[in-house]
N, C-alpha and C positions, 0 to 999 in steps of 0.2 A: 804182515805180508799175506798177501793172497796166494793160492796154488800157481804155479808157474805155466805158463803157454808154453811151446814150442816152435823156436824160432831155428830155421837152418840146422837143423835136428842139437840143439840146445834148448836147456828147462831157464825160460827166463823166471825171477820172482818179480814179479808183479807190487807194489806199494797198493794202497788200496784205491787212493784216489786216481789214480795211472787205471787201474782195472777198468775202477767206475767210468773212467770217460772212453774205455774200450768200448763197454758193455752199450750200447745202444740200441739193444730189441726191448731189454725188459719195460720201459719209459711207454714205447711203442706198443708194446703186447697190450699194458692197461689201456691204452688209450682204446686201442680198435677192441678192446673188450669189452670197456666198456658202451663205446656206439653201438657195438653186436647186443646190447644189452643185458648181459650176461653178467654176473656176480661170479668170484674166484671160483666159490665152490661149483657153481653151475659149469664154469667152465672144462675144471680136471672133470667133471663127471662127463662129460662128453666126450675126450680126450680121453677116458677110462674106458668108453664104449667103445674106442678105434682103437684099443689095444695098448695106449700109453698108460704107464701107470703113474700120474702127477696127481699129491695130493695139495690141497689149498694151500697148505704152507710153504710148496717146495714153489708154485705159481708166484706165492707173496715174495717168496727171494726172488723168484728170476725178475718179479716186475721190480721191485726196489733194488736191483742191479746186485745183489750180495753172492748171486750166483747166476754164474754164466749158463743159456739156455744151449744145449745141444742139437743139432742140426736134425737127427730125428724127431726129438721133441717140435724144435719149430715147424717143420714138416705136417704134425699132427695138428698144430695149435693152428695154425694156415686154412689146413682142409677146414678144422671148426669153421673159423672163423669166416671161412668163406674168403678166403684174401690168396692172391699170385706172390710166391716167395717171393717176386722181386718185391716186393710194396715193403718186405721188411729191412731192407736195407737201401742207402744213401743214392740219390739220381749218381752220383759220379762213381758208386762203388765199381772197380772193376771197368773204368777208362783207364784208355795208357797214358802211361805218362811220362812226358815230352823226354825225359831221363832214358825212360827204359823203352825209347823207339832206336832203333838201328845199329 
């Protein structure tokens, strides 16, 4: 089991495979990381000098999806990278949907 989200102020648990196909930044972070050109370690070091403190290894979870990246962290990893939060998340994240119009 993975640590639990919160869903409608309940602790869901999580299976791990259910997580991993939550998880959709870390796939992402590598990729624009790697076109930034930047290696793990080069990246927390940059990310260290804006005040985050991510070392290599906590970078290698969040890209290989084993831990979920937090919303300050991604925030930081952004500014690095030179990238608009939207870019890290889905063209439809955040349309309504047809359900939940009226």
């Amino acid at each position: 089991m993975v640590r639990g989200l919160w869903w409608g102020g309940q602790a869901m648990k999580l299976t791990k495979p259910i997580a991993q196909s939550i998880n959709v930044l870390g796939p992402l972070i590598r990729k624009l990381r790697i076109e930034s050109g930047l290696s793990q370690k080069e990246l927390a070091g940059c990310c260290e000098k804006r005040g985050l403190h991510l070392t290599r290894g906590t970078l290698a979870k969040i890209e290989s999806r084993v831990r979920f990246v937090k919303a300050c962290e991604l925030f930081i990893i952004a500014k690095v990278l030179k990238k608009r939060m939207e870019r890290f998340y889905p063209l439809h994240y955040g349309a309504l949907v047809p359900a939940a119009i009226g």
